[in-house]
Every structure is written in structure tokens, then in C-alpha cells.
N, CA, C, O and CB atoms as a CASP TS submission, in Angstrom:
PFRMAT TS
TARGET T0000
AUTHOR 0000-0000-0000
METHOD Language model
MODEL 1
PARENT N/A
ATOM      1  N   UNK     1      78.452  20.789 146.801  1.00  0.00           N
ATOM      2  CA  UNK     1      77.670  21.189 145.644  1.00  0.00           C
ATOM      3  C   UNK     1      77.496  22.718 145.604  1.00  0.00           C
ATOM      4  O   UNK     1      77.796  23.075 144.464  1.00  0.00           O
ATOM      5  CB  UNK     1      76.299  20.491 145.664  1.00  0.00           C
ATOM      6  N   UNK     2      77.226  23.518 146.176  1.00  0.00           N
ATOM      7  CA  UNK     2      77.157  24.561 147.279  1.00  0.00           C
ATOM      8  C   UNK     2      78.083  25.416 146.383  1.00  0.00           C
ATOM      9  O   UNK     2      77.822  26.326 145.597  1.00  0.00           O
ATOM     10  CB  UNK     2      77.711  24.130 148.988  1.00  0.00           C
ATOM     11  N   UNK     3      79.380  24.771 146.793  1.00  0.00           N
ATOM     12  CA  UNK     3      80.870  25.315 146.268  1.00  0.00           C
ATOM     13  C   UNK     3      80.972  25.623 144.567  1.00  0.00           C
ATOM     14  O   UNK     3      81.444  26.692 144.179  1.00  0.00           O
ATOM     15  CB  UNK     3      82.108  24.012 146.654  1.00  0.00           C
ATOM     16  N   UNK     4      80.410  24.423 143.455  1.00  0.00           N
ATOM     17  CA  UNK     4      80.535  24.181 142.926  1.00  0.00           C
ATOM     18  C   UNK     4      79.710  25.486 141.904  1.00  0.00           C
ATOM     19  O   UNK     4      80.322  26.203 141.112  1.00  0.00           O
ATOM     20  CB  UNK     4      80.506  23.009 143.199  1.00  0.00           C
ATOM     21  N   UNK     5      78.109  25.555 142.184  1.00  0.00           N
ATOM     22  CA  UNK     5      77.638  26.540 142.091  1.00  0.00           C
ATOM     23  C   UNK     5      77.862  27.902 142.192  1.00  0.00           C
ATOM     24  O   UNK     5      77.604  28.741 141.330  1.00  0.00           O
ATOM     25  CB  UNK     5      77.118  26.348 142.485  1.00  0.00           C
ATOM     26  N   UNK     6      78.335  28.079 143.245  1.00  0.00           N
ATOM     27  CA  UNK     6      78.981  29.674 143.554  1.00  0.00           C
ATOM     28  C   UNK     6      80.273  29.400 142.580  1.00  0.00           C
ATOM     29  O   UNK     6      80.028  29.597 141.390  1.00  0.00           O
ATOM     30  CB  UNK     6      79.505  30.130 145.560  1.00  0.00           C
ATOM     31  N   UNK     7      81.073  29.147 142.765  1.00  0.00           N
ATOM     32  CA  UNK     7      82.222  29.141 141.510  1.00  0.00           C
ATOM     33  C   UNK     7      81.528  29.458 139.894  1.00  0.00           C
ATOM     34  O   UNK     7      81.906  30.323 139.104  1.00  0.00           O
ATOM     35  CB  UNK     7      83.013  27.376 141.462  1.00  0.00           C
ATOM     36  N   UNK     8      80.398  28.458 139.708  1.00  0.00           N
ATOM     37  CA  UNK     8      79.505  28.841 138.069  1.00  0.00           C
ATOM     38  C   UNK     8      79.215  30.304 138.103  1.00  0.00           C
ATOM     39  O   UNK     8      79.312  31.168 137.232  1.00  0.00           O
ATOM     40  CB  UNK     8      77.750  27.972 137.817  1.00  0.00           C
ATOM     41  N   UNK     9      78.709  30.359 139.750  1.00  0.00           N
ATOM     42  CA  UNK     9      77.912  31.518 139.453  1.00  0.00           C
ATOM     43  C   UNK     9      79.001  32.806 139.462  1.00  0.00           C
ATOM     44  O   UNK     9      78.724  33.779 138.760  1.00  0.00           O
ATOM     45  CB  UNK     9      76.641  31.664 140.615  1.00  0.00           C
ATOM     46  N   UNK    10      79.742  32.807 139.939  1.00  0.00           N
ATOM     47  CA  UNK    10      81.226  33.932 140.124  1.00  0.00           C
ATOM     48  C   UNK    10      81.773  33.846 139.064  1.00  0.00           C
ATOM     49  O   UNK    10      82.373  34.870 138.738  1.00  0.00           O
ATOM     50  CB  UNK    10      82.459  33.641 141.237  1.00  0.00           C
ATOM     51  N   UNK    11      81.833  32.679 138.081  1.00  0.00           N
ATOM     52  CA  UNK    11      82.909  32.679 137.159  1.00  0.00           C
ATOM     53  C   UNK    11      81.919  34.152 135.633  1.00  0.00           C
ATOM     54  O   UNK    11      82.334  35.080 134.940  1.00  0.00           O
ATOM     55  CB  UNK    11      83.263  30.394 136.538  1.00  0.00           C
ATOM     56  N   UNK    12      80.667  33.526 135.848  1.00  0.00           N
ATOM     57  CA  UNK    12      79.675  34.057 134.772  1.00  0.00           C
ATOM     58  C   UNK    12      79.863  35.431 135.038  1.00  0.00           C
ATOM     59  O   UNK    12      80.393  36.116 134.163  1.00  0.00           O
ATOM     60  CB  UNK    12      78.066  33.580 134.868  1.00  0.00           C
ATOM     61  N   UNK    13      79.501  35.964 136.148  1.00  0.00           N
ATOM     62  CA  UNK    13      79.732  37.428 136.537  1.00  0.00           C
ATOM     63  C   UNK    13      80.487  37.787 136.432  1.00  0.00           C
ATOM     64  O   UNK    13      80.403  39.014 136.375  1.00  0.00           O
ATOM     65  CB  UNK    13      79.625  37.881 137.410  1.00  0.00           C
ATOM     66  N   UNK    14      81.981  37.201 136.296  1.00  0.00           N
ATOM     67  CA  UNK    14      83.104  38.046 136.023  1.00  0.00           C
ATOM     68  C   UNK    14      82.863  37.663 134.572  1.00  0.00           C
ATOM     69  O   UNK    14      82.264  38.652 134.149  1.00  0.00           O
ATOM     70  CB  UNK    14      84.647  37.744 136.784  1.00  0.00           C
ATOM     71  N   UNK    15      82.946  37.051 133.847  1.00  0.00           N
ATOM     72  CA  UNK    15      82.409  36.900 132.298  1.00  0.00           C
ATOM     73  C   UNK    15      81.805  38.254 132.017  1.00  0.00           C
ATOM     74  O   UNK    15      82.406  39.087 131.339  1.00  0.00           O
ATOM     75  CB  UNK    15      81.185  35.625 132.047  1.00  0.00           C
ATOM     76  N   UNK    16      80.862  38.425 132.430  1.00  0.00           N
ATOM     77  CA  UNK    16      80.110  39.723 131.852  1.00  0.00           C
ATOM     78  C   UNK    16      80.878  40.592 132.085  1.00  0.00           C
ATOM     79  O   UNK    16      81.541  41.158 131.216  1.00  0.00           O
ATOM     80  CB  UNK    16      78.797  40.147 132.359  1.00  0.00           C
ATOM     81  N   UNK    17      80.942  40.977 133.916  1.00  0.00           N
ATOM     82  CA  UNK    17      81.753  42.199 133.946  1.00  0.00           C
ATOM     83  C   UNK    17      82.877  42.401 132.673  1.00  0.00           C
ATOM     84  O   UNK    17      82.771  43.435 132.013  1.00  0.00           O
ATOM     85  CB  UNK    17      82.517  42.163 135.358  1.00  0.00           C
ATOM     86  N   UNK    18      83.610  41.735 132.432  1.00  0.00           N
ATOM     87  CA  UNK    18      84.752  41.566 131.541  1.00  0.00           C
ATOM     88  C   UNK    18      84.444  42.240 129.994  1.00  0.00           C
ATOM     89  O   UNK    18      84.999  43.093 129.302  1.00  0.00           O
ATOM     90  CB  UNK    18      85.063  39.915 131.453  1.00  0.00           C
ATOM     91  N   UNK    19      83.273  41.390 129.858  1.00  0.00           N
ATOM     92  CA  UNK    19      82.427  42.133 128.670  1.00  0.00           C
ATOM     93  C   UNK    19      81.892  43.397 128.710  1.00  0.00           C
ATOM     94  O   UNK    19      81.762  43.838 127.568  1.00  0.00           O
ATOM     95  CB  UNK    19      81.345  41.482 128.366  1.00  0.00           C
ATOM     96  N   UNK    20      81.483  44.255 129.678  1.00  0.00           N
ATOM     97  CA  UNK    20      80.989  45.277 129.868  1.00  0.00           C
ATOM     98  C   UNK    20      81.755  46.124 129.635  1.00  0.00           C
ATOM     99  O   UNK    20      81.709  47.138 128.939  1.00  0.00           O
ATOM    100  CB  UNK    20      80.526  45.382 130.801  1.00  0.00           C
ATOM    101  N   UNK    21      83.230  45.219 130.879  1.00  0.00           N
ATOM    102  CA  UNK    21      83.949  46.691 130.236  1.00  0.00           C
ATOM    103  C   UNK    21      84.417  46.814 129.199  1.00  0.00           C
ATOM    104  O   UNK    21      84.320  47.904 128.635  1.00  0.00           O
ATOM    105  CB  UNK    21      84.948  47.202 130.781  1.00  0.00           C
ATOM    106  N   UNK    22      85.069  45.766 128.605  1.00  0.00           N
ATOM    107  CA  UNK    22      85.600  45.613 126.901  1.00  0.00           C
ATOM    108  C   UNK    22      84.624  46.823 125.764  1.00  0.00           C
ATOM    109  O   UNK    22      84.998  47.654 124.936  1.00  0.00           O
ATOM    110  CB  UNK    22      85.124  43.551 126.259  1.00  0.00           C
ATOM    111  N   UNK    23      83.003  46.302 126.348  1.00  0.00           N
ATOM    112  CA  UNK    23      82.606  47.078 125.493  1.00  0.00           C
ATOM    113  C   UNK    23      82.439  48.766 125.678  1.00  0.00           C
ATOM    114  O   UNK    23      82.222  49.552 124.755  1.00  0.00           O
ATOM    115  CB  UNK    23      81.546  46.480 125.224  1.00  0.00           C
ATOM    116  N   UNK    24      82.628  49.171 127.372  1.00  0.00           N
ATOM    117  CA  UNK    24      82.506  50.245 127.573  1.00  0.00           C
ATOM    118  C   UNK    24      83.919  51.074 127.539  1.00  0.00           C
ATOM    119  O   UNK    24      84.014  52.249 127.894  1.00  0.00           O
ATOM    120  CB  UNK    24      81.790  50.244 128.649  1.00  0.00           C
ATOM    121  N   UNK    25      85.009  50.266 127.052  1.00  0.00           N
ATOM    122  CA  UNK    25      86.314  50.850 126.977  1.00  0.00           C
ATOM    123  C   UNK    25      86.313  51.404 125.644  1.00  0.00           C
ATOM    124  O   UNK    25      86.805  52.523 125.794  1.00  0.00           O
ATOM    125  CB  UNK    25      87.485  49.869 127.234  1.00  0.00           C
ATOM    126  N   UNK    26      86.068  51.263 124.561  1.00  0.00           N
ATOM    127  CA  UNK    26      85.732  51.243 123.118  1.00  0.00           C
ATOM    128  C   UNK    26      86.310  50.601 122.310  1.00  0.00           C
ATOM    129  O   UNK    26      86.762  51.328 121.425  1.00  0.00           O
ATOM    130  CB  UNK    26      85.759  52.222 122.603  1.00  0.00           C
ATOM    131  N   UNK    27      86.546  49.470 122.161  1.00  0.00           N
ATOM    132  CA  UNK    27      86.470  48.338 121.250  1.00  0.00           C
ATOM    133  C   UNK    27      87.418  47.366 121.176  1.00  0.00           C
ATOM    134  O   UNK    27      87.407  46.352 121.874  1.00  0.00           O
ATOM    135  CB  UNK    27      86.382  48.727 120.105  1.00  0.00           C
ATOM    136  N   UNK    28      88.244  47.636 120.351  1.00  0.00           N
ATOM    137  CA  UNK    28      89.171  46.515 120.340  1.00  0.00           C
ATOM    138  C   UNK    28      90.820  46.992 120.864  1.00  0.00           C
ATOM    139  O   UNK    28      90.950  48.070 121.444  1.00  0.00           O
ATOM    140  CB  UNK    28      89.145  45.914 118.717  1.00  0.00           C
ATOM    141  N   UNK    29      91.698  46.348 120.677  1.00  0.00           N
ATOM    142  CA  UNK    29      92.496  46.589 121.383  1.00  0.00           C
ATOM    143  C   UNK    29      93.352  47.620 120.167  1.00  0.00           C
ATOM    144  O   UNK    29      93.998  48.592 120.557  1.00  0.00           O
ATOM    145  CB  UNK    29      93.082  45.252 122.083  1.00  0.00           C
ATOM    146  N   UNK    30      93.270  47.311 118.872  1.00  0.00           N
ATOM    147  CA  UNK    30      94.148  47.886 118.055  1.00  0.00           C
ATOM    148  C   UNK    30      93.442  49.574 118.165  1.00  0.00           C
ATOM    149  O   UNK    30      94.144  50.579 118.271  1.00  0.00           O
ATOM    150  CB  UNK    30      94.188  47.020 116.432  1.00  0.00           C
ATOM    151  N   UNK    31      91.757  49.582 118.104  1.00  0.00           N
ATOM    152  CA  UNK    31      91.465  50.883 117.906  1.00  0.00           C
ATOM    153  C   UNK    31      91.968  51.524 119.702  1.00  0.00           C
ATOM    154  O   UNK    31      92.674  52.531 119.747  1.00  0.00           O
ATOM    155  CB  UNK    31      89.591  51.028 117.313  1.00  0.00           C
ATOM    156  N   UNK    32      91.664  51.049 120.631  1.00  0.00           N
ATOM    157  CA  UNK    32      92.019  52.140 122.178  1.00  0.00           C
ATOM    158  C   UNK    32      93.881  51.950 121.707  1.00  0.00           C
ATOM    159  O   UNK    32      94.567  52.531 122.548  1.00  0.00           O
ATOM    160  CB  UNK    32      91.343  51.086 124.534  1.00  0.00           C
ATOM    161  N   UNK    33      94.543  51.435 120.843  1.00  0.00           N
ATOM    162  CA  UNK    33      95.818  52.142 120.711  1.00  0.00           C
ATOM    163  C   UNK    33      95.957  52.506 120.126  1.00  0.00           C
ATOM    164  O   UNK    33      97.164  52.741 120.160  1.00  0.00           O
ATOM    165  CB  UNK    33      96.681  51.922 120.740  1.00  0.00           C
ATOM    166  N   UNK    34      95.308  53.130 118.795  1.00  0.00           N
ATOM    167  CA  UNK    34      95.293  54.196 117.935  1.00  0.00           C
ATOM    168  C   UNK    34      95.187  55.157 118.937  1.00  0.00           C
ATOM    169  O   UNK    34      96.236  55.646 119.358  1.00  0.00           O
ATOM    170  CB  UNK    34      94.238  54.219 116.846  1.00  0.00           C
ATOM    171  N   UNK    35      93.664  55.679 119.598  1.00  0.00           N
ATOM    172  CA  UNK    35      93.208  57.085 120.562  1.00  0.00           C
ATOM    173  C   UNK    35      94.600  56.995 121.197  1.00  0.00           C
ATOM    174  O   UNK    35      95.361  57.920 120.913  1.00  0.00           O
ATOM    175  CB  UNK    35      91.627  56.982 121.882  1.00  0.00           C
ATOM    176  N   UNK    36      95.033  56.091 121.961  1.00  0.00           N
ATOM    177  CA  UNK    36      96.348  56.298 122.724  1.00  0.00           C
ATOM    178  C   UNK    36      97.494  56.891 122.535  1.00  0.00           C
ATOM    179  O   UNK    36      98.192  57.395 123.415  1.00  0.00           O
ATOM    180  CB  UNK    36      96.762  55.440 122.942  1.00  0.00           C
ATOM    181  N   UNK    37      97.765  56.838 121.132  1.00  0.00           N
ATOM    182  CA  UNK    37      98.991  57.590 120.282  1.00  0.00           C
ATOM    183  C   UNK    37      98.554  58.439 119.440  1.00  0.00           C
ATOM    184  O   UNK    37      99.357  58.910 118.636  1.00  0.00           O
ATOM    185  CB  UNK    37      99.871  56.740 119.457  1.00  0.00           C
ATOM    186  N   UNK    38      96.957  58.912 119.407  1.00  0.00           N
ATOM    187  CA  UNK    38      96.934  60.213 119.123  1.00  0.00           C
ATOM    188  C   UNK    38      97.271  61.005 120.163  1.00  0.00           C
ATOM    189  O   UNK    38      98.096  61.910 120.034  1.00  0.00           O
ATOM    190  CB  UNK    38      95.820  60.565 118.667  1.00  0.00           C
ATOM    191  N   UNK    39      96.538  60.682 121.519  1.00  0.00           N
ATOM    192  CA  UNK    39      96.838  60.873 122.699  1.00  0.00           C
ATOM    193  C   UNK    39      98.243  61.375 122.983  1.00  0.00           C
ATOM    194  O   UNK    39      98.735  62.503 122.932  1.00  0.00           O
ATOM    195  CB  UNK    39      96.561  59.794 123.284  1.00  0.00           C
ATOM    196  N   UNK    40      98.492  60.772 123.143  1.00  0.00           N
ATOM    197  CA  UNK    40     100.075  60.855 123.183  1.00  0.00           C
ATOM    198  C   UNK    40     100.725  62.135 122.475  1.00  0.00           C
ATOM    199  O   UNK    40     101.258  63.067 123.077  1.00  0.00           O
ATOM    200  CB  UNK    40     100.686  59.542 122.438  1.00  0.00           C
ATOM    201  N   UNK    41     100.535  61.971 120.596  1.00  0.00           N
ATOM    202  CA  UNK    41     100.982  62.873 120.204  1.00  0.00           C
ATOM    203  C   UNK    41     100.867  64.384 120.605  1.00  0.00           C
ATOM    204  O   UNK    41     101.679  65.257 120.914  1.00  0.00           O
ATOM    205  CB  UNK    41     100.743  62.646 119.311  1.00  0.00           C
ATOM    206  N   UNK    42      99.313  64.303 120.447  1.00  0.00           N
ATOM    207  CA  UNK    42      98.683  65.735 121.044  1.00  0.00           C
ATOM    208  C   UNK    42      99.592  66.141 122.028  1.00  0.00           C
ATOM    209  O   UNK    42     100.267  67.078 121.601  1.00  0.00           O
ATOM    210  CB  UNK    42      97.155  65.651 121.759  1.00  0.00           C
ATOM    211  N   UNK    43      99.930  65.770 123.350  1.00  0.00           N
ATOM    212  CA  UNK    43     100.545  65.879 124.601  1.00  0.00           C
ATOM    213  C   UNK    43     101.575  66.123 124.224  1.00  0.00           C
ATOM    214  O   UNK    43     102.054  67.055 124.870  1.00  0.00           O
ATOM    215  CB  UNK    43     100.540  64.922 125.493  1.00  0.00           C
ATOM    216  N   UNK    44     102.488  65.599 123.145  1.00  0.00           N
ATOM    217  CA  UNK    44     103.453  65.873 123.228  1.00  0.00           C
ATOM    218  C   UNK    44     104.005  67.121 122.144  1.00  0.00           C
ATOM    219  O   UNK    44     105.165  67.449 121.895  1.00  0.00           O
ATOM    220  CB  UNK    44     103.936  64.719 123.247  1.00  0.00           C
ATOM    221  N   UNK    45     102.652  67.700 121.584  1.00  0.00           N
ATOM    222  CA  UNK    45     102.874  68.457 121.010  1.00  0.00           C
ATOM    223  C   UNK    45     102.563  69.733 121.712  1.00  0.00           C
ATOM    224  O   UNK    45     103.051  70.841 121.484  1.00  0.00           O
ATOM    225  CB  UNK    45     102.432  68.185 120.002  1.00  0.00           C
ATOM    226  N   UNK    46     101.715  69.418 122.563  1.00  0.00           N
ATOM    227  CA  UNK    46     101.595  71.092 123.625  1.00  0.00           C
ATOM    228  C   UNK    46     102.343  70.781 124.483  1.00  0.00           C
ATOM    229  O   UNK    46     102.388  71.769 125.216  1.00  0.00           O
ATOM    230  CB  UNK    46     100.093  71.689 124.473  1.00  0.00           C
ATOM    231  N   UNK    47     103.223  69.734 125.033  1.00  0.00           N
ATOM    232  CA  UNK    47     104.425  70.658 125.697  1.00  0.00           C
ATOM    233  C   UNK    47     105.758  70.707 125.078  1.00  0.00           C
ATOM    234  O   UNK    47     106.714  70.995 125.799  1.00  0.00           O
ATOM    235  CB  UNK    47     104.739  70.206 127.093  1.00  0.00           C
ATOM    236  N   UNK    48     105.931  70.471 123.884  1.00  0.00           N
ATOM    237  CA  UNK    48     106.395  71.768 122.985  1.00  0.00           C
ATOM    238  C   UNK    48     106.445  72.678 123.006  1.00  0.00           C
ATOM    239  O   UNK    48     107.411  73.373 123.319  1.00  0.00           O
ATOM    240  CB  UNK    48     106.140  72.044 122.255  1.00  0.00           C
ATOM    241  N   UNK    49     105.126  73.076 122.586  1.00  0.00           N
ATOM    242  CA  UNK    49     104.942  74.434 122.236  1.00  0.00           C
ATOM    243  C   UNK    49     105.012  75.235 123.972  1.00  0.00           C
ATOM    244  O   UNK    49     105.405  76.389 124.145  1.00  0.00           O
ATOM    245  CB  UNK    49     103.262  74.601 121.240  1.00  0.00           C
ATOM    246  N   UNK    50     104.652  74.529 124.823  1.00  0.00           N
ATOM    247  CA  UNK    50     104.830  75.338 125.931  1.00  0.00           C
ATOM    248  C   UNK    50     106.155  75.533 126.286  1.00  0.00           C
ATOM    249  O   UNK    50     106.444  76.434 127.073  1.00  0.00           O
ATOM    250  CB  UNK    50     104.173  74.873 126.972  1.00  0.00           C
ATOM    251  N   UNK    51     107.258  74.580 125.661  1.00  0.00           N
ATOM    252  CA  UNK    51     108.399  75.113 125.836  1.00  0.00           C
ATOM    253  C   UNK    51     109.121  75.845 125.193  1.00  0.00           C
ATOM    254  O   UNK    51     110.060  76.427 125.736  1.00  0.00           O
ATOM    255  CB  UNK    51     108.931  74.519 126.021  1.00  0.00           C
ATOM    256  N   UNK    52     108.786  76.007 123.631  1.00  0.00           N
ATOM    257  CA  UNK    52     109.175  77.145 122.900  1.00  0.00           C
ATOM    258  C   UNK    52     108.801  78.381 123.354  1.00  0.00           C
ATOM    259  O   UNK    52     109.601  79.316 123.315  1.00  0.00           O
ATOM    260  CB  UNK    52     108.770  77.067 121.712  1.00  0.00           C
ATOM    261  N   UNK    53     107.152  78.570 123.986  1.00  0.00           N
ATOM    262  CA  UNK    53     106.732  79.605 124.417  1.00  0.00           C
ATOM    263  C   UNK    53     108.247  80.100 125.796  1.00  0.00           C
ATOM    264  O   UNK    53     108.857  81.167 125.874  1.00  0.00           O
ATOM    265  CB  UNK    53     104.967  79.207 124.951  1.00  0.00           C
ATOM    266  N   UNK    54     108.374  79.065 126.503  1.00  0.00           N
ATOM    267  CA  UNK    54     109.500  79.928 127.427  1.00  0.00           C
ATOM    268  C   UNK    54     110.537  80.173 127.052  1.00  0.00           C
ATOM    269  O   UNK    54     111.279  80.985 127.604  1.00  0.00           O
ATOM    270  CB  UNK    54     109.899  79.481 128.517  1.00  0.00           C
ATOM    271  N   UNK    55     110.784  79.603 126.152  1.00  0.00           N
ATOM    272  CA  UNK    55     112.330  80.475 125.940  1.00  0.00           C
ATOM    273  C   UNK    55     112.605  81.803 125.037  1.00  0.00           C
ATOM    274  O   UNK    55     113.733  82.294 124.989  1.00  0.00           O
ATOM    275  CB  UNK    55     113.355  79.473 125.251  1.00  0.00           C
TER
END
């Protein structure tokens, strides 16, 4: 019984954790891959320009 409990009780806590972070990541999956490929772009637009700067 023992067993059975600790499993409820482990499964719930990772439940939340899961939720916590979902919500502390910022939101859904389509908006953190928008930031991601702005992300991205940005990056790939200053090292560009850092390579135009060397030549």
C-alpha cells in the first residue's frame, strides 16, 4: 500500500513540477518558437555583420 501511495504521491509532484516549468518557460510551444527564430535571426545577423566588418 506503502508503494502505491508514494507512486500517487511522486506522480503529482512531477505533475506540478511539469507545470511550473511550462509556465515559467513562457507559454506555449508555438510562442518559445517564435522568441527562438527571432533568436536565431538576430545571431545570425551579428555574425554577419562581424564578418563584413573583417574583410
Amino acid at each position: 500500500m506503502l508503494v502505491v501511495y508514494a507512486s500517487i504521491f511522486f506522480g503529482v509532484l512531477g505533475g506540478l513540477g511539469y507545470f511550473i516549468l511550462r509556465v515559467r518557460s513562457g507559454g506555449s510551444v508555438d510562442e518559445r518558437l517564435d522568441r527562438m527564430e527571432r533568436k536565431i535571426g538576430r545571431l545570425e545577423a551579428h555574425v554577419e555583420h562581424l564578418q563584413d566588418e573583417q574583410r
